[in-house]
N, C-alpha and C positions, 0 to 999 in steps of 0.2 A: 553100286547098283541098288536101285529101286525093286524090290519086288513085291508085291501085294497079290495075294491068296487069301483067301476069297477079298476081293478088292471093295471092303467097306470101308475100312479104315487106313491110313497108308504115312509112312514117315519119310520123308525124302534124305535118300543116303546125301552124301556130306559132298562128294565131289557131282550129283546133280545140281546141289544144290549154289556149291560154286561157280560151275559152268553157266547153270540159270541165271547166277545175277552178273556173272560177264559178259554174258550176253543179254543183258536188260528184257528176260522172258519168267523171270521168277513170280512175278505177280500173275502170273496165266497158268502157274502148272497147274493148281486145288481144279481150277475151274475145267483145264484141258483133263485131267483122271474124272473128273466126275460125269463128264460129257462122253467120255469113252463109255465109261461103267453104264450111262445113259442108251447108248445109243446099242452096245452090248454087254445085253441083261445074264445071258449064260455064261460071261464070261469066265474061266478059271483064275488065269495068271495075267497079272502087270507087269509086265518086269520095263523101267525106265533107266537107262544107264549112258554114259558119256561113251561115245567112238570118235578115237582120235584116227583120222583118216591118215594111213601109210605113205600118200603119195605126195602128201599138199604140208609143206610145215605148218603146224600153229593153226591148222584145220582140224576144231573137232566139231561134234553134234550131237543133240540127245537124242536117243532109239526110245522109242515107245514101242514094244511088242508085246501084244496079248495072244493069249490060247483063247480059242474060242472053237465050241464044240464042229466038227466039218458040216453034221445037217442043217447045223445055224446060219450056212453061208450059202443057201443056196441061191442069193444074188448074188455074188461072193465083190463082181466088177460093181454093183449098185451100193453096199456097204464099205467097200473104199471110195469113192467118191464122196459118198454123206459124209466119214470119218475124215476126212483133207477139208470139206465146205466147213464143218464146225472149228478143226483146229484154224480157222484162216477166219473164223468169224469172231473165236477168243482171241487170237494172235495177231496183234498187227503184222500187218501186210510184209512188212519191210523186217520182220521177222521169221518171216517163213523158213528159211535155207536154213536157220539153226537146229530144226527138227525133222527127224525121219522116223516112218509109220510102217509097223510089218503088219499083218496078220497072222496068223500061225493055227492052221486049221489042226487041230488035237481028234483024236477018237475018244 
């Protein structure tokens, strides 16, 4: 797992960084964390890590979840939207299904 606190700086753990390049999306992470950190400035925590889905063999994905403070959100449906339109404007198209987006509203 990835986790970056406070997310200025950040090293990508070893099996993100595997699944990234077997799934030909390694050249998008720098730019998909900075676009996050972009688009939420309060953020606290990154955490990016591999989930291997239980029900599908040889199905996993990268989780991107950030803490980001609850008053921060109070479009909450208008900054998931933004956050999906940028990862789909770094990420090729035909790469999308590899990654999945939490929010995770913190006090």
């Amino acid at each position: 797992m990835t986790i970056v606190s406070p997310p200025t700086q950040w090293t990508w753990s070893p099996e993100v960084l595997t699944l990234a390049r077997k799934q030909q999306v390694e050249p998008y992470l720098d730019r998909l964390m900075e676009a996050t950190v972009e688009l939420f400035p309060s953020v606290r925590e990154v955490r990016v890590f591999v989930r291997h889905d239980p029900e599908i063999a040889d199905l996993s994905y990268l989780v991107w979840e950030i803490d980001v403070p609850d008053h921060d959100l109070e479009n909450y449906s208008e900054l998931c939207r933004q956050w999906g339109s940028l990862f789909v404007e770094i990420c090729p198209r035909y790469r999308q299904v590899d990654v999945a987006q939490c929010i995770i509203p913190v006090k």
